[in-house]
N, C-alpha and C positions, 0 to 999 in steps of 0.2 A: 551481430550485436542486436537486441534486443532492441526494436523500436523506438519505446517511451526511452532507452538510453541512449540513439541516435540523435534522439531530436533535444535532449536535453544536454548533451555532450557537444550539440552546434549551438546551443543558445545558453551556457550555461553563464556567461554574463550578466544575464537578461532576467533568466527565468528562475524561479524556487519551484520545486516537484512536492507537492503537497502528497500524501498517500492518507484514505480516512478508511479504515474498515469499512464493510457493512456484507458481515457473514450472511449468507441467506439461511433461514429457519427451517427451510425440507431439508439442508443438507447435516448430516449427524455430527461431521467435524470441521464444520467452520467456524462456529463461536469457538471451540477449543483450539484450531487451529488462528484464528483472528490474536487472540491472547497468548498465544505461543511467539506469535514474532512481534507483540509487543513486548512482551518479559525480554526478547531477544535484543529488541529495541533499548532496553535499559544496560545491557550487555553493551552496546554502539554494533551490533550486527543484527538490525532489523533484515535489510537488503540483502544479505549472507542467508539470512535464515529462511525468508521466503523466498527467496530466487532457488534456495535447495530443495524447498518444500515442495515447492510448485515443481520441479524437474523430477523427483522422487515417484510421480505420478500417484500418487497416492496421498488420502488425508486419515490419518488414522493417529490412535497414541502412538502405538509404535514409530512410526514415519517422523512421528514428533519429535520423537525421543531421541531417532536414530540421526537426526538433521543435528540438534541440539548437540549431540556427543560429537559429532561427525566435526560440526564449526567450531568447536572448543568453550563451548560457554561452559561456566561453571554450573553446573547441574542442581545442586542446592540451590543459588539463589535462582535460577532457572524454573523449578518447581515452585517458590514458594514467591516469585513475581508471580509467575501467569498463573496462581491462584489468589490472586492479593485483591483485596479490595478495589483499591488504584486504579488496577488493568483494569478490574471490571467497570468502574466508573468510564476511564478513560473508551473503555469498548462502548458502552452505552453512549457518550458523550457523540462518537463518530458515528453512531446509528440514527440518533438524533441529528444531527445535521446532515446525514445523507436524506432521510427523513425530508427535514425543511428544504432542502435543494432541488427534490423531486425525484430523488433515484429511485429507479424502477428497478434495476440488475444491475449487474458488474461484467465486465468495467463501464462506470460511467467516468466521463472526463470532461472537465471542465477548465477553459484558459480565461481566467478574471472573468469568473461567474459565467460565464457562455459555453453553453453542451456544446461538445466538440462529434460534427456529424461526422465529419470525413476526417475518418482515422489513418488517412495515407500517409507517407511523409510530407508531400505538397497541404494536405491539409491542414496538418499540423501547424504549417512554418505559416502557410496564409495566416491562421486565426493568432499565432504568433507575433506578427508583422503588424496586424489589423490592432493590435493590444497595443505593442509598445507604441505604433503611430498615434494612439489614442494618449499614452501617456506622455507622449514627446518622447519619446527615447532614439526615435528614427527617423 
């Protein structure tokens, strides 16, 4: 299992998984692929579509396509979400606040506003623990 779904599968009481874009600009299909699993997102298979994407090892149209056909999304509205205005507001919007937050790359991660350094699972759970103590929850 996948990390970020370990540590959110032991806290998921507790915790909401926020996910914001932020394609980097050298790479040729990350803005296309950013807007692809938003469209996918309008489907209810954002998770589905980038968990495929990402394992496909590849970012391409193709690879886009082939994820998209592969999860069952309807293709038509598929196409003409992650060309929509919307996506692209909403992409812009996540760039913009990765922006204001300070992200430099990806993945950045963040628990109630605090860069998360140590990505272990002990790290994770501390800056976890350190959060809900903050808000009374513990």
């Amino acid at each position: 299992m996948p990390l970020l779904e370990q540590v959110f599968e032991q806290n998921k009481d507790n915790v909401k998984l926020v996910f914001k874009n932020m394609p980097l600009s050298f790479h040729q299909f990350a803005e296309p692929s950013a807007r692809a699993a938003l469209a996918a997102a309008k489907q209810g298979k954002f998770w589905e579509f980038h968990d495929n994407l990402f394992a496909s090892g590849k970012l391409n149209d193709q690879s886009i396509n082939t994820v998209a056909t592969k999860i069952g999304l309807d293709m038509g509205l598929f196409q003409n979400d992650m060309n929509s205005t919307a996506i692209k507001e909403q992409l812009a919007k996540d760039i913009k606040d990765a922006e204001l937050a300070g992200v430099r790359g990806t993945p950045t991660i963040f628990i109630n506003g605090k860069k998360l350094k140590d990505r272990s699972p002990q790290g994770f759970q501390i800056e976890i623990n350190e959060a809900l103590q903050e808000a009374g929850k513990k």
